[in-house]
N, C-alpha and C positions, 0 to 999 in steps of 0.2 A: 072756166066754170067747172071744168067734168075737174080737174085737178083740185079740186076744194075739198070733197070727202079725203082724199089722200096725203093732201097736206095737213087737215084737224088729224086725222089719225098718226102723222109723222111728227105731229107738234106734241099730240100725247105722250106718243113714245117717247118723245126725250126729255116732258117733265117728269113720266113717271120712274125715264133710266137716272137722271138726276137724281131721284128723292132716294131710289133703293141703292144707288151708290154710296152716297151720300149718309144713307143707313148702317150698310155694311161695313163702310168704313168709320165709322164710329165707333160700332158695334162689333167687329169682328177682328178689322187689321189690326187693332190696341189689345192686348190683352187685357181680362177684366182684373179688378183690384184683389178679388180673392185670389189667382188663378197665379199671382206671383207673391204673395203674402209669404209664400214657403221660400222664395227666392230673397226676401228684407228688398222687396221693391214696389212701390205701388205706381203703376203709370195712370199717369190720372191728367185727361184733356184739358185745359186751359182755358175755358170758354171765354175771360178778359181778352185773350188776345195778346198777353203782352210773355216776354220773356220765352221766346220760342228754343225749347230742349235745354232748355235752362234748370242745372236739379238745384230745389228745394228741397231744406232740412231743416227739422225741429235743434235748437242748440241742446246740447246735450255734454256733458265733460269729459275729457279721454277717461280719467278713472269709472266716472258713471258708464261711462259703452262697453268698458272693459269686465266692469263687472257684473252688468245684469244685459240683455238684450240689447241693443243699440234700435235705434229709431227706424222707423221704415221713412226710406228719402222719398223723395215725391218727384220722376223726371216728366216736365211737364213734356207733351207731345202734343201739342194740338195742333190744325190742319197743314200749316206752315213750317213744320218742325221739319229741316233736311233729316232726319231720324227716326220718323214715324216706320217709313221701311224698314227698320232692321229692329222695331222690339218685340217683334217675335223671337230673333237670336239672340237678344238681350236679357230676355227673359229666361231665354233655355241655359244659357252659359254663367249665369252671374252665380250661382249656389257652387259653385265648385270653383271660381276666381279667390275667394277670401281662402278657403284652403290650402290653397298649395303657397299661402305665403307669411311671413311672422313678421309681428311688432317687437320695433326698439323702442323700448321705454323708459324712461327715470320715474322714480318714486321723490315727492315732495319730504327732505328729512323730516320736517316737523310735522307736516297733514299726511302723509302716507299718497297723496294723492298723484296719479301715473298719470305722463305726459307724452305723447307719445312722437320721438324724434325723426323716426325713422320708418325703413323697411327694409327685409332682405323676402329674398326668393328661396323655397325648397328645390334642392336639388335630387335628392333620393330619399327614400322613407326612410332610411336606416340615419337620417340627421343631418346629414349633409346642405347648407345656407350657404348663399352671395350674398354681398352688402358691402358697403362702402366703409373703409376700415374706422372715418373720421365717428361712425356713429357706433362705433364700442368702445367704451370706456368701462374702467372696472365698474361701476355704479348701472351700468345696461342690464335689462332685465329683456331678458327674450322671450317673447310670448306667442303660441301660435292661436290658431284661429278661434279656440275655445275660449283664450283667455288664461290658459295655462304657460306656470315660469317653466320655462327649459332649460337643463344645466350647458352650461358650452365646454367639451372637453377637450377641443386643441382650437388650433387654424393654422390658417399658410396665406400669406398675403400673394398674389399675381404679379408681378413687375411688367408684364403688360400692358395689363387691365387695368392695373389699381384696386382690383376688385378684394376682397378678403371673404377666402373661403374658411366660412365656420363649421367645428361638428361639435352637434349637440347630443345628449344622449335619450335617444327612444328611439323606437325600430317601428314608430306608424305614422309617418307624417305624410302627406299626400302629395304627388308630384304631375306639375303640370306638363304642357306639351310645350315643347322649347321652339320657336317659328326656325325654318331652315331659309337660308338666307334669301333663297329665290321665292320665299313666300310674303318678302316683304314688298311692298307697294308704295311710291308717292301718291297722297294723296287719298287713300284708303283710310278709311273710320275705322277709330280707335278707343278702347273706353280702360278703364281702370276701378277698381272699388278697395276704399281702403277698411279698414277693419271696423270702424264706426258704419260701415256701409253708406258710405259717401259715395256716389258712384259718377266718375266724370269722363265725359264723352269729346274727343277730338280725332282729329287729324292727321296725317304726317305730311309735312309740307318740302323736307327734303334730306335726300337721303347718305349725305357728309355736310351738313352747312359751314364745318369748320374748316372745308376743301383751300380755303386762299389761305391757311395757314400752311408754316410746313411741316410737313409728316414725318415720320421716321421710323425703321423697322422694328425698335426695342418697345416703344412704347406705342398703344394704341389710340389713337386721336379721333378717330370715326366717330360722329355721331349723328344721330338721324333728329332734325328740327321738326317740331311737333307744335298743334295749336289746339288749345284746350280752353281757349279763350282767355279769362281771367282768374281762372281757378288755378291755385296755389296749392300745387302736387309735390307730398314729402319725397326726399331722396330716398333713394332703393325702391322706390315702389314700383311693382312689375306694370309695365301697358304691354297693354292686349288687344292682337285681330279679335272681328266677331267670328271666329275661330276659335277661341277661346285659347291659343298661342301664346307665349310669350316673346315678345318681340324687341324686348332690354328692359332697363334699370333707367329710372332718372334721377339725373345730376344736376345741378345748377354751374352755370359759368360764372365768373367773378361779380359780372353785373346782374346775378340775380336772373337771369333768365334759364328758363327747363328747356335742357335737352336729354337724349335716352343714348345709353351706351348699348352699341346691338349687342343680343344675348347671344348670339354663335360665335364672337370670342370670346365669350366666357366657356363656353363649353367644348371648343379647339383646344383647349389644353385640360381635359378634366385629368384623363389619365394620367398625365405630368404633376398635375397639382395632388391628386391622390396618391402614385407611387412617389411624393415628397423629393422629384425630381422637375422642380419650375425649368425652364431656361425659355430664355427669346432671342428671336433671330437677331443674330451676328452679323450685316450684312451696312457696312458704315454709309449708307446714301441718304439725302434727305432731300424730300423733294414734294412739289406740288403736283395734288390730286387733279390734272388738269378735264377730267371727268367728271367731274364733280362740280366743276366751279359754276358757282349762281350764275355770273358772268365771265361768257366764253373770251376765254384768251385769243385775240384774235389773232389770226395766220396761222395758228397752232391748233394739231388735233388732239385725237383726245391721247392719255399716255400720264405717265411721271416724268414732269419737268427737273432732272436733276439742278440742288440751287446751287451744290459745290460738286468737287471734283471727288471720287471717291476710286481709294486702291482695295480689289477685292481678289479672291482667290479663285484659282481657275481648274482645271484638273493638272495633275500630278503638282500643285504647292506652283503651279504660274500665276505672276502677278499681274492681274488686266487689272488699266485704269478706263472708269468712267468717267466722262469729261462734265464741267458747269455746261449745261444747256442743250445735254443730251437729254434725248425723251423714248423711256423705255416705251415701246406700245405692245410689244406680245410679251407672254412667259411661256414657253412651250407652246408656241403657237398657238394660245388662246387670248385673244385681244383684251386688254384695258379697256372697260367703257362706263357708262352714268351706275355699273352694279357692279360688276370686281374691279377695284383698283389696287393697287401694287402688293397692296399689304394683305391682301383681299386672297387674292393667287398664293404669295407665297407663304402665307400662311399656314397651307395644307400640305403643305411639304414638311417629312423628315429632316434629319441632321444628317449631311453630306451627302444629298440628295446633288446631283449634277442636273442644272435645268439652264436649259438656252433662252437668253433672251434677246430679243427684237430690237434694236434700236435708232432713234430718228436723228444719225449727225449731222449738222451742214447738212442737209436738205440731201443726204444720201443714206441707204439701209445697212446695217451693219448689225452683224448677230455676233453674242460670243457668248461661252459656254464658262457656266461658274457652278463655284462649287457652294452650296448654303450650308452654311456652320450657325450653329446657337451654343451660345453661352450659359 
């Protein structure tokens, strides 16, 4: 009985700590609709219940967004939203996302009316674009975030990458921050906005999902699987940490599914593609990202599973062979793991850089010292 006054008073407190949380987080954790109206976003709670961080948008036509204001989306956030935490960053980051990136457009011959195919990224204010080579064609109209045509006055395609670097001509275009590769994360939120201010929020669920394919050091195969659920994201369109980072470009594979090429190789070879000297590693191996794979190969650690036999250069013009079913696992004694794989390391190396590597034969360690040439 004496415990009776202390229990109504503990019972109080925690309907009246309920109601003021329960307040504040309504009322404070969401930004108000004014409060990002300057950002083209209004977050606005969901009181149905249904479709939780799900964005809703007024339809609207590429030509209409392109030429007067585009619609404010609506990302609903209500209590059950995994997203409610982060629209405070959401909020502070989204006004400078549509900047630093341009639309690929077509114009309808007979309605004039713009469609819009694509995206690329800015690379430096003085003009410099990424994008995927398939969405220029002489008929592409490049627009940046205003809504303004930009003229294109060269490019240089990557034989890496795939990627094609464009320069257009102005010296103000806003550039964002490029993610470094240790800032990328499985599993870490990710959102996107495209120039209609569509704004779509996922995931990244793995960081090579293309790892059980084989690899090879000329061309770059890496790409990081992402889940946006069922929103249907144009190619070249930059995803973004709530960082406000760029963290690649998305591409679709042949079955139509998005995945994003990381943006740190694209910008490993800037000074190569700017001084109009491309080349990619010369180094004949091909092999599985065994770091990588969804599903661990078992008996096998992590490393590059050589799938054939490769003759490479050694110092002074010796020719070491690497054997089918060797497995590189150092490069200068820095290990192969689930974040640098082969291509990963040697990528950062110069032309005729001598770098030792590690390797797992018949179940014994064996190093030998080669020499990296690019083509």
């Amino acid at each position: 009985m004496e415990n009776k006054p202390f229990l109504v008073i503990l019972a109080m407190g925690v309907v009246l700590s309920s109601v003021a949380a329960s307040y504040l987080f309504n009322n404070y954790v969401y930004p108000l609709s004014d409060q990002l109206r300057d950002s083209g976003v209004v977050l606005q709670i969901d009181e149905s219940g249904n479709q939780a961080g799900v964005l809703l948008t007024q339809e609207q036509t590429d030509a209409e967004a392109l030429k007067n204001e585009a619609p404010n989306p609506i990302i609903s956030l209500e209590n059950n939203s995994p997203y409610r935490f982060y629209s405070e960053q959401i909020k502070t980051i989204l006004p400078q996302l549509r900047r630093g990136m341009v639309a690929l457009a077509v114009a309808d011959k007979t309605s004039g009316e713009l469609t819009v195919k694509g995206y690329g990224l800015v690379l430096s204010n003085d003009g410099w674009l990424i994008t995927w080579p398939d969405l220029m064609t002489s008929t592409t109209l490049i627009l940046d975030s205003a809504g303004n045509s930009l003229t294109m006055e060269t490019y240089k395609d990557d034989p890496a990458t795939g990627l094609r670097f464009v320069k257009v001509k102005t010296d103000n275009l806003y550039v964002l921050k490029l993610a470094s590769q240790d800032a990328v994360n499985e599993g870490e939120f990710l959102l996107t906005v495209d120039m209609l201010r569509n704004v779509h929020i996922g995931n990244l669920v793995n960081l090579n999902y293309l790892a059980d394919k084989v690899q090879s050091l000329s061309t770059v195969k890496k790409r990081y699987a992402v889940d946006f659920g069922d929103d249907e994201l144009k190619r070249g369109l930059p995803i973004f940490n709530l960082e406000a980072e760029v963290i690649g470009l998305v591409e679709k594979t042949a079955d139509n599914n998005i995945s994003v090429l990381p943006i740190y190789y694209a910008y490993n070879n800037l000074d190569e593609i700017f001084a109009d000297q491309v080349s990619v590693l010369n180094l004949p191996v091909e092999y599985l990202d065994l770091a990588f794979q969804l599903r661990p190969v078992s008996g096998l650690g992590k490393g590059a599973l050589l799938t054939k036999a490769a003759i490479v250069t050694g110092v002074d013009n010796e020719k070491i062979t690497l054997y089918q079913n060797d497995i590189i696992t150092k490069v200068d004694n820095q290990e192969l793991n689930n974040r640098y794989g082969l291509a990963d390391l040697l990528s950062q190396y110069p032309a005729d850089q001598k770098i030792e590597l590690e390797i797992l034969r018949a179940g014994q360690i064996v190093t030998e010292t080669i020499v990296l040439q690019k083509k």
